[in-house]
FIKOLNU-627148 format. One record per residue: x, y, z of N, C-alpha, C in turn; residue in three letters. Coordinates in steps of 0.1 Angstrom, whole numbers, plus 2048, in hexadecimal, padded with zeros to 3 digits. Layout:
XYZXYZXYZAla/...
END
This chain:
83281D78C82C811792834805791Unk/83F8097898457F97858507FB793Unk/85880779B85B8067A68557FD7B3Unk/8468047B383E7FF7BC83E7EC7BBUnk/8397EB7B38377DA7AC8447D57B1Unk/8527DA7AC8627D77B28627D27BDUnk/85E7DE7C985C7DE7D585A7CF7D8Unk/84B7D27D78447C17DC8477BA7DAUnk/84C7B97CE8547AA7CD85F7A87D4Unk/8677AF7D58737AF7DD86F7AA7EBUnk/8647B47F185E7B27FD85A79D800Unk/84F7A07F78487917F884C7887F6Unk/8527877E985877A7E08697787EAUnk/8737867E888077F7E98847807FAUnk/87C78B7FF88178C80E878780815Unk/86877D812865774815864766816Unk/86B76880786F75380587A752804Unk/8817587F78947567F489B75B7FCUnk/8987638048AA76680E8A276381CUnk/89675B81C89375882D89F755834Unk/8A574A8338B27448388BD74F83EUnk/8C27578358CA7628398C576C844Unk/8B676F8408AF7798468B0772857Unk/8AD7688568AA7608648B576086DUnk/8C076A8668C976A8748CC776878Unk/8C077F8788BA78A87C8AF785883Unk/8AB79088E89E78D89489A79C89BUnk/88C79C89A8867A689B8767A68A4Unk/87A7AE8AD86E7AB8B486C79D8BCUnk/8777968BA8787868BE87777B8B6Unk/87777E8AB87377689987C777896Unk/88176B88D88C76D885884777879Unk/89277F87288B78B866885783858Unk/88877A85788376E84C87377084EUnk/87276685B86676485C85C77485FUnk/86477B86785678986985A78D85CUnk/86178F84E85F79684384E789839Unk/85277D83D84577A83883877983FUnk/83777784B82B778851823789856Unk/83079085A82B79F85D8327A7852Unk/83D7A98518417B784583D7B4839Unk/8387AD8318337AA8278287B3829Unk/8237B283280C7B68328127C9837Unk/81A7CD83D81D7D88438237E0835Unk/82B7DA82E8307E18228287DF819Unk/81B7D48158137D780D8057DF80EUnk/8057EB81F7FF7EF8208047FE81DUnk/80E7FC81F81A80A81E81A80A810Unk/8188048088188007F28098087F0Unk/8028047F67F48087F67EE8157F4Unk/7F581E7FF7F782C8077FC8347FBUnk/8108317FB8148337ED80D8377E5Unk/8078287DD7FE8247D17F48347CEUnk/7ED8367DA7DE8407DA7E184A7D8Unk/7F28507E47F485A7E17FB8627CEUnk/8018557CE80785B7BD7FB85A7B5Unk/7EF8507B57E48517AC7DB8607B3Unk/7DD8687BE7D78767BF7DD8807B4Unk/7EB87D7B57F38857B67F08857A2Unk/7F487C79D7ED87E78C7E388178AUnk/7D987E7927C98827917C8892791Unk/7D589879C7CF8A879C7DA8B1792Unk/7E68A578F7E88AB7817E58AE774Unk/7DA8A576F7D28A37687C38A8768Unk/7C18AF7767B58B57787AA8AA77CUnk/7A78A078379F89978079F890790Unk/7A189D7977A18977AA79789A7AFUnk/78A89F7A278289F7AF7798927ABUnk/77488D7B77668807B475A8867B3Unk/7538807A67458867A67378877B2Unk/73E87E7B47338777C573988A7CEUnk/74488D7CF7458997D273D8A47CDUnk/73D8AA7C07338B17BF7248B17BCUnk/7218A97BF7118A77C070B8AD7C9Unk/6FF8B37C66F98BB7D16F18B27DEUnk/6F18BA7E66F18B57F56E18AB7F4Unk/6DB8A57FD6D28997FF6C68A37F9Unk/6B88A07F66B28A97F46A88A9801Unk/6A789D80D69F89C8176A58A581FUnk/6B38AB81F6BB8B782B6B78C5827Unk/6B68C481A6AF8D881A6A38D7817Unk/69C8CE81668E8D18146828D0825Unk/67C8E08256788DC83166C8E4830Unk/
END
């Protein structure tokens, strides 16, 4: 997780504020890369952090035995088989 956390910061804090200047003599999509890493790749890569995130917290969960959700095995409505 401490990779993940890395990430974002890198993403948010240093591509988005500290190397704007440099970044801006790039352009992308018609943006300088400064400005689209804080206004769009910031929200794009903290959705792609997210994804990551869920997948590695499945992935311990069915190491550890403990993927399934109880809301899953509960038996079905009782108003659908009663007739």
């Amino acid at each position: 997780m401490v990779v993940l956390l890395s990430f974002w910061f890198v993403v948010s804090y240093l591509l988005g504020i500290v190397f704007v200047e440099p970044l801006n003599q790039f352009h992308l999509g018609g943006f300088p890369l400064g400005f689209w890493f804080a206004q769009q790749g910031s929200i794009y890569v903290f959705i792609l952090l997210t994804f990551v995130y869920a997948f590695a917290m499945d992935r311990i969960d069915r190491r550890h035995g403990v993927d399934k959700s109880p809301a899953l095995d509960s038996p079905k409505d009782s108003s659908e088989t009663a007739e």
